[in-house]
C-alpha positions as CSV (number, residue, x, y, z in Angstrom):
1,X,93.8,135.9,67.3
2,X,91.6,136.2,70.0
3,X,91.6,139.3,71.8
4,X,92.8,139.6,75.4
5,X,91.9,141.4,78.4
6,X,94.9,141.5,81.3
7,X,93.7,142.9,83.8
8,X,90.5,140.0,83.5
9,X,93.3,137.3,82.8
10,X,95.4,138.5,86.0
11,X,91.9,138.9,87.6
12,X,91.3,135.1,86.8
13,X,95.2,134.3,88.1
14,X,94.7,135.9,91.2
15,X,91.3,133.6,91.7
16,X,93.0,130.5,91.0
17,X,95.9,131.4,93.2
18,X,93.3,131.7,95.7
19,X,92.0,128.5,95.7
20,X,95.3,126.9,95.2
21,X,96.8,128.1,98.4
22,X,93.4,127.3,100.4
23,X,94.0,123.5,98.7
24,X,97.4,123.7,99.7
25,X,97.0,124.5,103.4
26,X,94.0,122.3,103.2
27,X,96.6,118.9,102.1
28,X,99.3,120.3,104.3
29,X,97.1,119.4,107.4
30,X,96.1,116.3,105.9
31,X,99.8,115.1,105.7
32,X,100.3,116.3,109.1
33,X,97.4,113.5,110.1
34,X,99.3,110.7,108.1
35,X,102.4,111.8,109.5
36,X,100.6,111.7,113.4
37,X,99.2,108.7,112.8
38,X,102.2,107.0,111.5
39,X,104.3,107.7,114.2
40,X,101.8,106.9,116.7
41,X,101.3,103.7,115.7
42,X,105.0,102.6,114.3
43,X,105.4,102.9,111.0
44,X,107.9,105.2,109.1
45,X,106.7,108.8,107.6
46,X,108.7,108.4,104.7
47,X,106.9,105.6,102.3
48,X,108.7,106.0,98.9
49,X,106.6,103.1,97.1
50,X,103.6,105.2,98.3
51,X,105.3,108.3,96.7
52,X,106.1,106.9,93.4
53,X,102.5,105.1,92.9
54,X,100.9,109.1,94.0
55,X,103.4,110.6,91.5
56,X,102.4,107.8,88.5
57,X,98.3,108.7,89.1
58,X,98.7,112.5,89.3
59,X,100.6,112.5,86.4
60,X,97.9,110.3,84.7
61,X,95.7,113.2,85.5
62,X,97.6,115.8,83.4
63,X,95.9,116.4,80.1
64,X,99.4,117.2,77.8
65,X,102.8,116.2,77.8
66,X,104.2,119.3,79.1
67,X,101.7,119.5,82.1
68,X,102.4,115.8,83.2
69,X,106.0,116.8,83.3
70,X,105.0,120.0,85.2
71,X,102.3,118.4,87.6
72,X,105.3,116.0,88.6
73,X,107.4,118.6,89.6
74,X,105.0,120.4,91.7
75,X,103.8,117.1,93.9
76,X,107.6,116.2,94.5
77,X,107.8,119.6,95.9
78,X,104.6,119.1,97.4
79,X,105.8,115.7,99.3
80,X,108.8,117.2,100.1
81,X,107.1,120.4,102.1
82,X,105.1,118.0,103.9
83,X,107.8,115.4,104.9
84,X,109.4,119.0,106.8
């Protein structure tokens, strides 16, 4: 068994959280320019086609079965945050 170190793990967690939410805010504003630049020029927000093609390639991305399941979960709650 390999031996761990908490306070470095949580250390590493807290890093990654980090990022995560800078990525996050970073794609939140990025929707918000779809969203303006759908509505400016006529077309709807919601695109469900376009939702289901993103969900198939990011789940492609995930490296296990359990983390394609996972990743799926989070960018449905992603799009759903950024259709508010």
């Amino acid at each position: 068994m390999k031996n761990l170190d908490l306070q470095k793990i949580r250390g590493q967690l807290d890093q990654i959280d980090s990022r995560l939410v800078e990525l996050f805010e970073e794609r939140m504003n990025l929707c918000r320019d779809v969203a303006e630049f759908k509505i400016k020029n006529g077309k709807a927000v919601y695109d469900p086609e376009r939702e289901k093609e993103k969900l198939d390639a990011v789940r492609g991305l995930a490296k296990s079965p359990f983390t394609e399941i996972a990743v799926g979960e989070l960018f449905i709650q992603l799009m759903t945050v950024s259709r508010r």
